[in-house]
DOFI-443873 format. One record per residue (C-alpha): residue number from 0; x, y, z; residue in three letters. Coordinates in nm, 3 decimals, m for minus. Each point is the difference from the previous one (the first is absolute). Layout:
<lummar NUM,<X,Y,Z>,ALA>
...
% end
This chain:
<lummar 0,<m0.916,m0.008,m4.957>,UNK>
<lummar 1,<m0.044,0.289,0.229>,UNK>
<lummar 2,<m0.301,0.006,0.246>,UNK>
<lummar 3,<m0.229,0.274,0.090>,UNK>
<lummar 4,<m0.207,m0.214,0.271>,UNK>
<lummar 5,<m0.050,0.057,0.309>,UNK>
<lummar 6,<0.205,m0.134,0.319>,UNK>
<lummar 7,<m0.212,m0.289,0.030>,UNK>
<lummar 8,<m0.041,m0.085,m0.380>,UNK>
<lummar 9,<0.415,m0.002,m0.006>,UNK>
<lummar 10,<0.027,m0.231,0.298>,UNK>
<lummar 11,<m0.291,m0.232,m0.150>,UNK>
<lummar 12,<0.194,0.012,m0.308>,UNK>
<lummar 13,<0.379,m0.046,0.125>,UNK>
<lummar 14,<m0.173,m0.298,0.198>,UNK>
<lummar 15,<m0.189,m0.151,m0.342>,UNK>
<lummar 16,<0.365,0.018,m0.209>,UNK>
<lummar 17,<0.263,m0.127,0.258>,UNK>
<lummar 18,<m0.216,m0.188,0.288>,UNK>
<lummar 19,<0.162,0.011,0.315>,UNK>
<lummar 20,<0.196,0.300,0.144>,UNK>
<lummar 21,<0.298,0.021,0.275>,UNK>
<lummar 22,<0.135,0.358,m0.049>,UNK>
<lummar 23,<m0.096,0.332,0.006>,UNK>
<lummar 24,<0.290,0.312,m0.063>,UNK>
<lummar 25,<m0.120,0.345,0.058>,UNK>
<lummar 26,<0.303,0.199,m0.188>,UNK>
<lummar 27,<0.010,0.385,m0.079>,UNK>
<lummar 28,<0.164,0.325,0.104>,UNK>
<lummar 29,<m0.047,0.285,0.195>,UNK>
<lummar 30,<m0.368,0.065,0.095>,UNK>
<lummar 31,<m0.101,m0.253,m0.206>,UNK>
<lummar 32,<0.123,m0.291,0.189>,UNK>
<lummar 33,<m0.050,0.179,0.356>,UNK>
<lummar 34,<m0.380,m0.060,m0.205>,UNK>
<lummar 35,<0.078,m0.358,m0.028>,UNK>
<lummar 36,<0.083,m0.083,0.362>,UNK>
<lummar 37,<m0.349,m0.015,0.195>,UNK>
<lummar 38,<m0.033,m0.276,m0.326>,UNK>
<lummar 39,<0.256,m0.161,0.122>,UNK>
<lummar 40,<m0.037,0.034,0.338>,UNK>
<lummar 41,<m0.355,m0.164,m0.053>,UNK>
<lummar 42,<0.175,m0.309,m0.204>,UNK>
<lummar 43,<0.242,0.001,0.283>,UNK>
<lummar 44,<m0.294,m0.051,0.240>,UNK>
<lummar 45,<m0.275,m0.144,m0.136>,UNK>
<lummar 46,<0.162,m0.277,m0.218>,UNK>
<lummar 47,<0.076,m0.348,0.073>,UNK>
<lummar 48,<0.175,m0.147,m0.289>,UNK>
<lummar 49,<0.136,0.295,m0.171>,UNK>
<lummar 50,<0.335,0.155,0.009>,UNK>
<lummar 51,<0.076,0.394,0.012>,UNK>
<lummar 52,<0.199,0.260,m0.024>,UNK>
<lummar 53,<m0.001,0.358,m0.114>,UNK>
<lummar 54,<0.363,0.140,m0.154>,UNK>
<lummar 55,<0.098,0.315,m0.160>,UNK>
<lummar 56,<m0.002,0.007,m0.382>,UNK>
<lummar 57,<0.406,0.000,m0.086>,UNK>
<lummar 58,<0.024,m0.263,0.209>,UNK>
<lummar 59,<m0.252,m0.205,m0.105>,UNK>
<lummar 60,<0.191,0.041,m0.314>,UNK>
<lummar 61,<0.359,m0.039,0.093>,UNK>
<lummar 62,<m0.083,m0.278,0.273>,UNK>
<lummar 63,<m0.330,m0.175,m0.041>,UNK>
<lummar 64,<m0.107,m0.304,0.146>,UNK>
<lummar 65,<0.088,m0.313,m0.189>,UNK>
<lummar 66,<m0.345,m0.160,0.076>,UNK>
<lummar 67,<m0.182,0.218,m0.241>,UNK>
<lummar 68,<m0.198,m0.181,m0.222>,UNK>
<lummar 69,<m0.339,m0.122,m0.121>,UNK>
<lummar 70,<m0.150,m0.017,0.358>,UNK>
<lummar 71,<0.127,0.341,0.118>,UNK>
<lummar 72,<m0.227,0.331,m0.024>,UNK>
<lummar 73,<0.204,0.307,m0.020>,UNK>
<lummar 74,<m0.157,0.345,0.030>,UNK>
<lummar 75,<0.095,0.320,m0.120>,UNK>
<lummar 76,<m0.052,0.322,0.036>,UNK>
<lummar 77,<0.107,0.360,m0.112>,UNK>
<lummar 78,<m0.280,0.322,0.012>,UNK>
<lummar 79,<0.165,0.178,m0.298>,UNK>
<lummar 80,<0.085,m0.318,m0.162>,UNK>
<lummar 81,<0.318,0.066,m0.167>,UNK>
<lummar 82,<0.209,m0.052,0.303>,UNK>
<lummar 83,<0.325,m0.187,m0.200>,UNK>
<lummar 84,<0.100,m0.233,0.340>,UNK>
<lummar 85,<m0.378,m0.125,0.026>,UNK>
<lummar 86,<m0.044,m0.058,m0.406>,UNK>
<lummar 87,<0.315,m0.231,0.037>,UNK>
<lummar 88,<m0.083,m0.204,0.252>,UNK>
<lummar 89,<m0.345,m0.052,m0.194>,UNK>
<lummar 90,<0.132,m0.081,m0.251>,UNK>
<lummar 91,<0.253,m0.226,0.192>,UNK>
<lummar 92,<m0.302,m0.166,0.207>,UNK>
<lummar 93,<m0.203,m0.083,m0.370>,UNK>
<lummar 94,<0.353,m0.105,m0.140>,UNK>
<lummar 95,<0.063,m0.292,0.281>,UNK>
<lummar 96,<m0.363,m0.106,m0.052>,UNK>
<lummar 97,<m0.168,0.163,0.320>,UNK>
<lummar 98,<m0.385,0.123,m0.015>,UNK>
<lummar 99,<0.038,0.364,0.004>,UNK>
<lummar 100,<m0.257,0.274,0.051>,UNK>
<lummar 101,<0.092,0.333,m0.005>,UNK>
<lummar 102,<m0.173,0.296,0.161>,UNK>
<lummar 103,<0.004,0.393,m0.139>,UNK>
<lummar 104,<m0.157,0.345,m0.037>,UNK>
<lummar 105,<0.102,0.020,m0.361>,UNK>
<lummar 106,<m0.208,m0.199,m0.260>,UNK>
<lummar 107,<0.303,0.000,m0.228>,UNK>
<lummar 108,<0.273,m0.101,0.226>,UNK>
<lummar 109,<0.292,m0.198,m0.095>,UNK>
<lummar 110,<m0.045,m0.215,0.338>,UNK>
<lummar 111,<m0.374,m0.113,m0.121>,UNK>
<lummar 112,<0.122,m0.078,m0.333>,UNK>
<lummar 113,<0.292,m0.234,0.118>,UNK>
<lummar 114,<m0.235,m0.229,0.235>,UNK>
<lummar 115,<m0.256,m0.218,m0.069>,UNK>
<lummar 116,<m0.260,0.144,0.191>,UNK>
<lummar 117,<m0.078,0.388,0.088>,UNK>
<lummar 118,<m0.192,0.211,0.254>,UNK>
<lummar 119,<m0.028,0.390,m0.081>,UNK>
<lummar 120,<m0.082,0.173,0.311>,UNK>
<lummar 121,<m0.108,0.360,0.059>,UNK>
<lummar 122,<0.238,0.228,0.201>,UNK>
<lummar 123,<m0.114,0.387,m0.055>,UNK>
<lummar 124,<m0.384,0.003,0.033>,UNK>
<lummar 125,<m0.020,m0.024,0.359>,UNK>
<lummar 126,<0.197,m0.045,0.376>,UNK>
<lummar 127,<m0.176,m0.378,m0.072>,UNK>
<lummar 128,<0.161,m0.047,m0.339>,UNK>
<lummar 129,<0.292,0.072,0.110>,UNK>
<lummar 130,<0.046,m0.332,0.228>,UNK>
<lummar 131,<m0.215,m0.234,m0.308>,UNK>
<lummar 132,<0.369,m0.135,m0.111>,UNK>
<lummar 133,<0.008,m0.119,0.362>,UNK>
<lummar 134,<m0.313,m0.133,0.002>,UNK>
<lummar 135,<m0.001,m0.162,m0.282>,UNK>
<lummar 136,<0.298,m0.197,0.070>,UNK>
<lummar 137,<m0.164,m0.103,0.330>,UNK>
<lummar 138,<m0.296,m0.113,m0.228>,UNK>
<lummar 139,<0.251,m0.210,m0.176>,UNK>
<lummar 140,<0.156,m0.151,0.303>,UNK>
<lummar 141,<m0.392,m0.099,0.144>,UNK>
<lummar 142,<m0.094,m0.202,m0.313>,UNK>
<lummar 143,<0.307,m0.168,0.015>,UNK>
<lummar 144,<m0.041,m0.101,0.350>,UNK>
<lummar 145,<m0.350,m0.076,m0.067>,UNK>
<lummar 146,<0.032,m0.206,m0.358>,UNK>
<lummar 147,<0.246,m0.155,0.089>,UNK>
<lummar 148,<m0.023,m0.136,0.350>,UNK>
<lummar 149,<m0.392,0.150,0.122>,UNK>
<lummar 150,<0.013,0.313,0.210>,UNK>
<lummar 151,<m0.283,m0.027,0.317>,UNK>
<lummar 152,<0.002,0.389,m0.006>,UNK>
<lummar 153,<m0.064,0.040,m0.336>,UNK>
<lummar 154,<m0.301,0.205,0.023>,UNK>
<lummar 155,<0.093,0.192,0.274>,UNK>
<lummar 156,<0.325,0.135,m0.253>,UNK>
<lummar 157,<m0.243,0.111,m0.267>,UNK>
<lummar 158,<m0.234,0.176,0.220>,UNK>
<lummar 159,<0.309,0.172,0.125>,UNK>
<lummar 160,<0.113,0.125,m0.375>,UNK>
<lummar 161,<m0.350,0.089,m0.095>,UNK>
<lummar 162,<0.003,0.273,0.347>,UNK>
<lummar 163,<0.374,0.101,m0.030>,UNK>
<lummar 164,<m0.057,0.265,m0.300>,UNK>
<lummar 165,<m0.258,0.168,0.127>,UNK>
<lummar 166,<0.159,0.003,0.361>,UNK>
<lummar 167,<0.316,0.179,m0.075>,UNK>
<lummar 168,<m0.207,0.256,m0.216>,UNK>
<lummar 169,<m0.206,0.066,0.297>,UNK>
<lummar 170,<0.236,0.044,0.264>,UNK>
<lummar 171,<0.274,0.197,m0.213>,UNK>
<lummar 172,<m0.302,0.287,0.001>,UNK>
<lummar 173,<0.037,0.030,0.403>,UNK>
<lummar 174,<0.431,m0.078,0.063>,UNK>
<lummar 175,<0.043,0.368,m0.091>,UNK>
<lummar 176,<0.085,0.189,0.295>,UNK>
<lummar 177,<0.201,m0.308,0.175>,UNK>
<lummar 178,<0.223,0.003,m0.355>,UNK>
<lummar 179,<0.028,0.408,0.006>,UNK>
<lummar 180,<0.121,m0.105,0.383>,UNK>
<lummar 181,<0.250,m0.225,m0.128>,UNK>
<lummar 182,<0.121,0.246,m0.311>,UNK>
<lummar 183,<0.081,0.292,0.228>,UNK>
<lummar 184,<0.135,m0.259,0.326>,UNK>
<lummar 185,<0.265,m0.174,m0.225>,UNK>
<lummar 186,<0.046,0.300,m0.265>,UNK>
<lummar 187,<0.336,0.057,0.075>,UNK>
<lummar 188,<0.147,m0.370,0.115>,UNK>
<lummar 189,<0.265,m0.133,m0.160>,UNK>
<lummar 190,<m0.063,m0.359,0.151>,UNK>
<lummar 191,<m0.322,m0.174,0.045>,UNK>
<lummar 192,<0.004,m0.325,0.124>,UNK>
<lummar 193,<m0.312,m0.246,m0.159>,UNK>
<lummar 194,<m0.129,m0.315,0.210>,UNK>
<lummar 195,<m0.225,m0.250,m0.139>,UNK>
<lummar 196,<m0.047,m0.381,0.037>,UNK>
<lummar 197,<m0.153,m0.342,m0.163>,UNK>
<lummar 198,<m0.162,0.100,m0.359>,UNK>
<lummar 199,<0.049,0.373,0.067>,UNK>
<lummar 200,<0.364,m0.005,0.015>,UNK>
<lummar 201,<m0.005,0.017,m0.399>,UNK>
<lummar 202,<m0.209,0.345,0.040>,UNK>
<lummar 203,<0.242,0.146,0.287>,UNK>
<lummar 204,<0.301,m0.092,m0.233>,UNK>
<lummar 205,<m0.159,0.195,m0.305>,UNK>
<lummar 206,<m0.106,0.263,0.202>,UNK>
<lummar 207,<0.386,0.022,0.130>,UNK>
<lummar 208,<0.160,m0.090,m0.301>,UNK>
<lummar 209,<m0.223,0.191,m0.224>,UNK>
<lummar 210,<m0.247,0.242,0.112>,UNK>
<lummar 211,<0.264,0.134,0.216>,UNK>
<lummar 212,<0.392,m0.046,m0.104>,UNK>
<lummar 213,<m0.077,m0.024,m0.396>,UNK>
<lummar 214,<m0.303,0.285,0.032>,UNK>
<lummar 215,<0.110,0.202,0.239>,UNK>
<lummar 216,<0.349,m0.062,0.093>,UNK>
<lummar 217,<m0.068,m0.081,0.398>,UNK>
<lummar 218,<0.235,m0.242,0.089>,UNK>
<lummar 219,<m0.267,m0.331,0.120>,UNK>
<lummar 220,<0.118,m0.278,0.206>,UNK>
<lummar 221,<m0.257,m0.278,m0.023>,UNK>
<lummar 222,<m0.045,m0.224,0.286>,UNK>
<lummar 223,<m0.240,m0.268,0.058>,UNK>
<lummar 224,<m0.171,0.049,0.316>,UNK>
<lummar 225,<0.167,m0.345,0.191>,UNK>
<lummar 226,<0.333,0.097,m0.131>,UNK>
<lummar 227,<m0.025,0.318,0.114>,UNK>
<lummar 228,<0.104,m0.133,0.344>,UNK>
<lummar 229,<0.302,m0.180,m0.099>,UNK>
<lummar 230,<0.252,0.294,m0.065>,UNK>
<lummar 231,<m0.204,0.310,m0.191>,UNK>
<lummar 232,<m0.185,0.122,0.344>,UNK>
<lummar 233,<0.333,0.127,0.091>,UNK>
<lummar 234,<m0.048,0.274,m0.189>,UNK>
<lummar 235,<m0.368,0.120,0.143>,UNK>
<lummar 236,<0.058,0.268,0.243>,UNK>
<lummar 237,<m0.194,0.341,0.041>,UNK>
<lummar 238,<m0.174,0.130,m0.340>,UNK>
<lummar 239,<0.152,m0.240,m0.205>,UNK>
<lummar 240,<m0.236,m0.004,m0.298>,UNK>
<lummar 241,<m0.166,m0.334,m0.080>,UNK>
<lummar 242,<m0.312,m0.154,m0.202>,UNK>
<lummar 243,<m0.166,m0.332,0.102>,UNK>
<lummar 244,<m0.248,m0.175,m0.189>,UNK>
<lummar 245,<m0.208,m0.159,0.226>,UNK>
<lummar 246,<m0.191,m0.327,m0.077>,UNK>
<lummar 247,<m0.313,m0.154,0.052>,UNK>
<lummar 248,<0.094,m0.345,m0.001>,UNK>
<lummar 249,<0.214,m0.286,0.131>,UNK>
<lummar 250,<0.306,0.246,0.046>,UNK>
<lummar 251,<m0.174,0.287,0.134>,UNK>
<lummar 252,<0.178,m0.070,0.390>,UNK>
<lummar 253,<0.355,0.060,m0.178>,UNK>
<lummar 254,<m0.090,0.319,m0.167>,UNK>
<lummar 255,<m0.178,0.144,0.362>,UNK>
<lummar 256,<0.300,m0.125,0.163>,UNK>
<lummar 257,<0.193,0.198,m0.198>,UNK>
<lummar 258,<m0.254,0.329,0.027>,UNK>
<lummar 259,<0.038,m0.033,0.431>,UNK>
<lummar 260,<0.351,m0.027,m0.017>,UNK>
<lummar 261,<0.023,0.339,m0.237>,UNK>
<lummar 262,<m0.275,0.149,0.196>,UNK>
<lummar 263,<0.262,m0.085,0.372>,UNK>
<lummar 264,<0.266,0.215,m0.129>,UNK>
<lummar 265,<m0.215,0.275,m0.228>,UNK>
<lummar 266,<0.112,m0.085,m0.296>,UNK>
<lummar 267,<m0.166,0.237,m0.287>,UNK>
<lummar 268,<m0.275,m0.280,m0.143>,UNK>
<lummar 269,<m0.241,m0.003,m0.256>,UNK>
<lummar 270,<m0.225,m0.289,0.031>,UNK>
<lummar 271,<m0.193,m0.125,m0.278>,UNK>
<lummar 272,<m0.242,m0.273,0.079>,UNK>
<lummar 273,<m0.196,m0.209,m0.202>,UNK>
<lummar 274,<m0.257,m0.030,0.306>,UNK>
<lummar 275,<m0.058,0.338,m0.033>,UNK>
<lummar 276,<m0.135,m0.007,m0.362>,UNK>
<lummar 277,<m0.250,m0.298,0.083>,UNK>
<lummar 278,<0.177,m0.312,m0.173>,UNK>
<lummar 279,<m0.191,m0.238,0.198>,UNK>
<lummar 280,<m0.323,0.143,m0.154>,UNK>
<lummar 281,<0.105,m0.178,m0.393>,UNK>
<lummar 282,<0.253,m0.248,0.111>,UNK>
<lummar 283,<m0.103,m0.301,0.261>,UNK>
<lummar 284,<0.256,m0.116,0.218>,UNK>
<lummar 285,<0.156,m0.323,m0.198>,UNK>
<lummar 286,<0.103,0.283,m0.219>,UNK>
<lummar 287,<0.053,0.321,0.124>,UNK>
<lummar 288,<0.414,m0.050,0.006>,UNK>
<lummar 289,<0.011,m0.002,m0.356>,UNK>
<lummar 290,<m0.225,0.340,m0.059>,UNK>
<lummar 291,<0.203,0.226,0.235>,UNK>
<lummar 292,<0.281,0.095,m0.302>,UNK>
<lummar 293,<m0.250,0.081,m0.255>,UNK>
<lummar 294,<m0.214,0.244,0.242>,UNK>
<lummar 295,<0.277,0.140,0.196>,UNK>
<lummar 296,<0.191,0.093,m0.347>,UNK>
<lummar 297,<m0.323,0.153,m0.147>,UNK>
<lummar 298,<m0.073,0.252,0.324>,UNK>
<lummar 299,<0.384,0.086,0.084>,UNK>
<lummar 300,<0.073,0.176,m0.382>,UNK>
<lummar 301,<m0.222,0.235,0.136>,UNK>
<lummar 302,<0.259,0.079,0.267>,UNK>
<lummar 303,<0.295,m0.015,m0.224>,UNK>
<lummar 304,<m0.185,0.238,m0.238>,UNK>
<lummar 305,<0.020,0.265,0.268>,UNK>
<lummar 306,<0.288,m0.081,0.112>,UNK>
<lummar 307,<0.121,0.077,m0.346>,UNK>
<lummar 308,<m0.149,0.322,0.019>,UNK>
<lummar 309,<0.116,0.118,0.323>,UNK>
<lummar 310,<0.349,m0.070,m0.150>,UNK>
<lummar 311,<m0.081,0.140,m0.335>,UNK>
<lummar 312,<0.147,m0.300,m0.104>,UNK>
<lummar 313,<m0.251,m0.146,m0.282>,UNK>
<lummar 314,<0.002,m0.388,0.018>,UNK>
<lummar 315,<0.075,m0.025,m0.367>,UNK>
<lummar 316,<0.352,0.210,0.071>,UNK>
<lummar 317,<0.335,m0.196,m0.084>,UNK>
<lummar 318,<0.355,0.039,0.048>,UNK>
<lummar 319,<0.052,m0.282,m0.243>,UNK>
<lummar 320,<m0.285,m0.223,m0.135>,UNK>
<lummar 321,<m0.085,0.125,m0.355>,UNK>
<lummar 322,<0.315,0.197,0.002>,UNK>
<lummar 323,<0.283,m0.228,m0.029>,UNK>
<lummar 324,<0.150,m0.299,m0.156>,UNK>
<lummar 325,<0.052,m0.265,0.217>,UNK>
% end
């Protein structure tokens, strides 16, 4: 039967059916599982007795695991719903008797209706709805770790969700002459490099991958911040154009290692910080690390939005998406 409860009512009820847990797979495409990874990266972390991993849909479904089974938690995720890779490997994960929960924007998906359990997200209303499938998937990954093995920072997570909305919505209304900056700076690159690091690097890839190559047709190199230094610095040099995510949290000396090292040979940077927009003020140190994706995501569509406009290049232009078989 398919479930319209809420994160922790799924968890609770995975937890009632099948007892004990020792796997979690966060599996999607695209966006969706760049959405996924600061899940993931919180399992990763935070967990003692759980295995992880996050894999692309197709191969998920050409190459799973073989240790899926009663004890393994498998989320989903597509925004539209219908994505055919992502319905498979539901299906798949329900098939060879995982727990699956599936997140989407669409009510009548065909992802929601293969799993077990569903989450329907908004998307459109706001710069904050836009990052709930992220959040909510984070919400998942917290009442795992906490139902199933106690979480000491429990609190501390949900007074962090509770700010987040309202955080983004308030700083969006004051990034708009920094993202005009950034439109007209990088209007006419053909290359921009993206840094991240820990659970942003899923938010630098989609913002490389996605809001950049697929929207806009920039070519985006995504580094994390520490690998950065181990071959990709080569190419910095004199108005090079970059974007960093910056932060606040464990791996915030990598990513201002990275910005001093940019900043020595005057390479063209935009610098988007999560200090800046007062993530400390909703989300208390144990924590913070796993609340930079969602608020950094949020605030920078602002800047691709202009961006897009300085191009004339509307985000929702495609060369092939919608148009082709394939």
């Amino acid at each position: 039967m398919m479930s319209t409860m809420s994160p922790k009512e799924i968890v609770a009820a995975i937890k009632k059916d099948h007892g004990d847990i020792n796997q979690v797979l966060f599996v999607g495409c695209g966006a969706s599982m760049s959405d996924l990874y600061p899940a993931y990266y919180f399992t990763l972390h935070e967990t003692k007795s759980v295995r992880t991993a996050i894999i692309t849909a197709n191969e998920f479904n050409y190459d799973a695991p073989k240790n899926i089974d009663g004890q393994t938690i498998v989320i989903t995720a597509s925004l539209g719903g219908t994505t055919p890779e992502s319905v498979e490997a539901t299906k798949n994960a329900v098939k060879w008797g995982a727990n699956v929960v599936s997140l989407s924007n669409n009510p009548d998906a065909p992802i929601l209706e293969a799993a077990q359990y569903k989450i329907i997200h908004g998307f459109h209303e706001s710069y904050s709805a836009k990052i709930q499938k992220m959040t909510n998937a984070v919400k998942l990954a917290v009442e795992i770790k906490n139902q199933f093995e106690g979480y000491e920072y429990y609190d501390e997570a949900q007074k962090a969700f509770d700010g987040l909305y309202d955080l983004i919505d308030e700083q969006v209304k004051h990034v708009g002459p920094e993202a005009k900056k950034f439109g007209e700076l990088y209007k006419n690159d053909q290359t921009i490099h993206v840094l991240a690091s820990g659970a942003t690097w899923g938010a630098g890839y989609a913002t490389a991958s996605f809001l950049f190559e697929e929207m806009q047709w920039i070519t985006a190199p995504m580094h994390n911040s520490g690998e950065y230094f181990h071959g990709p610095f080569e190419l910095t040099e004199k108005d090079a154009p970059y974007l960093l995510f910056a932060n606040d949290g464990s791996t915030r000396p990598m990513d201002m290692r990275a910005l001093t090292f940019l900043q020595r040979f005057d390479a063209k940077i935009t610098l988007v910080d999560a200090k800046d927009f007062g993530l400390a003020s909703i989300a208390g140190p144990h924590v913070i690390d796993y609340f930079n994706p969602m608020l950094l995501t949020g605030v920078f569509r602002v800047y691709a939005e202009e961006l897009a406009s300085k191009r004339d290049h509307p985000l929702s232009k495609r060369r092939y998406m919608w148009k082709l078989s394939y």
